[in-house]
VOBA-1610 file (N, C-alpha, C; in pm, whole numbers, padded with zeros to 5 digits, always signed):
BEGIN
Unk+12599+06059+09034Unk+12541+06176+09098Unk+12629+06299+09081Unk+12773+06276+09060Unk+12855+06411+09078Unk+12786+06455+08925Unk+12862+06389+08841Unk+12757+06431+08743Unk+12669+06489+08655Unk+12569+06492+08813Unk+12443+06621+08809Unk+12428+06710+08910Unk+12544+06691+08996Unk+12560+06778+09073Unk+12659+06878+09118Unk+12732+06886+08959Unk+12854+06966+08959Unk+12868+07033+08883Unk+12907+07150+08853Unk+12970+07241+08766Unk+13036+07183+08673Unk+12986+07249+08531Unk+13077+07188+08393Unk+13106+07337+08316Unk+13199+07383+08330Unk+13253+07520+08281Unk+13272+07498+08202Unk+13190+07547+08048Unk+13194+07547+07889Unk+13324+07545+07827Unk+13352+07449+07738Unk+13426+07486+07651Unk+13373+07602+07553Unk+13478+07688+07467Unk+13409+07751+07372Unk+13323+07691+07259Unk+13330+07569+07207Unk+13279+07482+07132Unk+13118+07458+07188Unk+13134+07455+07345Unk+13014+07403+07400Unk+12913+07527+07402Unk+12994+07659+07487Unk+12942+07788+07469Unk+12868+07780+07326Unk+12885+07807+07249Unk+12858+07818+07087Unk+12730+07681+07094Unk+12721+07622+07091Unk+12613+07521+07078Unk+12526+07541+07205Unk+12571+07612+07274Unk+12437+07641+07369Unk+12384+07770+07340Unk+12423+07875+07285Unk+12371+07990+07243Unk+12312+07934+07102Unk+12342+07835+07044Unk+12281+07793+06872Unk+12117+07745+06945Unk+12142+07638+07047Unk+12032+07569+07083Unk+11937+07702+07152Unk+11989+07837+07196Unk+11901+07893+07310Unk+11835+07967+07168Unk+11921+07990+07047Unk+11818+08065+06959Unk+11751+07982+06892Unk+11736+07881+06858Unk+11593+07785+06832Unk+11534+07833+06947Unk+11540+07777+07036Unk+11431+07810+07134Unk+11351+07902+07154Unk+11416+08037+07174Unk+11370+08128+07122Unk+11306+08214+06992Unk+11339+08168+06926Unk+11265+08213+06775Unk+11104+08079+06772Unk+11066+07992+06860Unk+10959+07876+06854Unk+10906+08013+06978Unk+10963+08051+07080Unk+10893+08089+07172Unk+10818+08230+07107Unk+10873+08302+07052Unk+10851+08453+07001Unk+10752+08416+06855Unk+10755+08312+06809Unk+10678+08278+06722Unk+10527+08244+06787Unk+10530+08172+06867Unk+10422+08088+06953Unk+10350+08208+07038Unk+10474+08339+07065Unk+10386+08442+07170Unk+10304+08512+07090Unk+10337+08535+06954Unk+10235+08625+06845Unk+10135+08529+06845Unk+10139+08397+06857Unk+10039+08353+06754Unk+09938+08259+06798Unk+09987+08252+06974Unk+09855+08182+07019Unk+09764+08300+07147Unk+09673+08255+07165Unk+09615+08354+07248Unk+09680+08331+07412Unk+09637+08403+07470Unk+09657+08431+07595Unk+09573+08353+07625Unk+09613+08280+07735Unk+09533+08152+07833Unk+09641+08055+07926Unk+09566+07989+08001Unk+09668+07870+08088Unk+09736+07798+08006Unk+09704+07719+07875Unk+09789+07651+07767Unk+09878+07728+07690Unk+09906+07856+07622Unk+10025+07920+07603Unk+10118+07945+07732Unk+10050+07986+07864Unk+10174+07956+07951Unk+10233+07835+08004Unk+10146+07739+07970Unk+10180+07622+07982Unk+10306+07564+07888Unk+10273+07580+07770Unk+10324+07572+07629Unk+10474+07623+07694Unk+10505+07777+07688Unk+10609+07833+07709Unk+10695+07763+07801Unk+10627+07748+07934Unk+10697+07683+08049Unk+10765+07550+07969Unk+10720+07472+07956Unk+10743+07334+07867Unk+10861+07375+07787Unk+10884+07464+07721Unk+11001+07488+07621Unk+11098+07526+07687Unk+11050+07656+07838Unk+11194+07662+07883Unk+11227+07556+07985Unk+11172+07443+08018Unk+11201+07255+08077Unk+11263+07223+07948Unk+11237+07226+07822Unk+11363+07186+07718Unk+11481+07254+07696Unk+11440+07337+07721Unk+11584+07480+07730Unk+11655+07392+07803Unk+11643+07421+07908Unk+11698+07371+08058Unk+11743+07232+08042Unk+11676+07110+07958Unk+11736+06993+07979Unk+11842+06982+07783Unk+11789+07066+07744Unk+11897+07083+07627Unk+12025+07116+07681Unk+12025+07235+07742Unk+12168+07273+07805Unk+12251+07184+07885Unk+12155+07133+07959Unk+12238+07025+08073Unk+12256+06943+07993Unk+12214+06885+07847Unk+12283+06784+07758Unk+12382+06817+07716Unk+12420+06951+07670Unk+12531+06986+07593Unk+12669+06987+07729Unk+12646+07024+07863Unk+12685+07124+07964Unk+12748+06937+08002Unk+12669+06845+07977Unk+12730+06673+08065Unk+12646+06558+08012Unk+12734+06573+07896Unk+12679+06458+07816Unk+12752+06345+07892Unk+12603+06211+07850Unk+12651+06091+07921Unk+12800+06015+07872Unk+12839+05981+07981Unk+12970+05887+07959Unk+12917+05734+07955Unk+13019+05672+07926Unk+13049+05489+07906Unk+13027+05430+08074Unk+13041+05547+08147Unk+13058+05509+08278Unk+12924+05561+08372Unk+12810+05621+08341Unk+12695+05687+08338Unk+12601+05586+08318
//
């Protein structure tokens, strides 16, 4: 539980792979906003990517241990 319930202050290594992962993300999102219409499923869509945002980061931010 600490885990997931604690602060993991970036290494610079980690910094750098979370700004690599936030621009994928972003270049799928800005692609996807030109190119699908406006409706409940593009905001749906979007939401969904930033729930991968969010669980990408917390992968990079506390990756599992041997002891996890």
């Amino acid at each position: 539980m600490d885990r997931r319930f604690t602060f993991h202050t970036p290494t610079s290594d980690k910094a750098t792979e979370h700004q690599h992962v936030r621009g994928l993300f972003r270049g799928l999102v800005e692609e996807l906003n030109e190119r699908l219409p406006e409706g409940r499923e593009k905001s749906l869509a979007i939401t969904k990517l930033e729930e991968g945002l969010m669980r990408s980061n917390a992968a990079i931010a506390r990756p599992q241990t041997e002891e996890a």
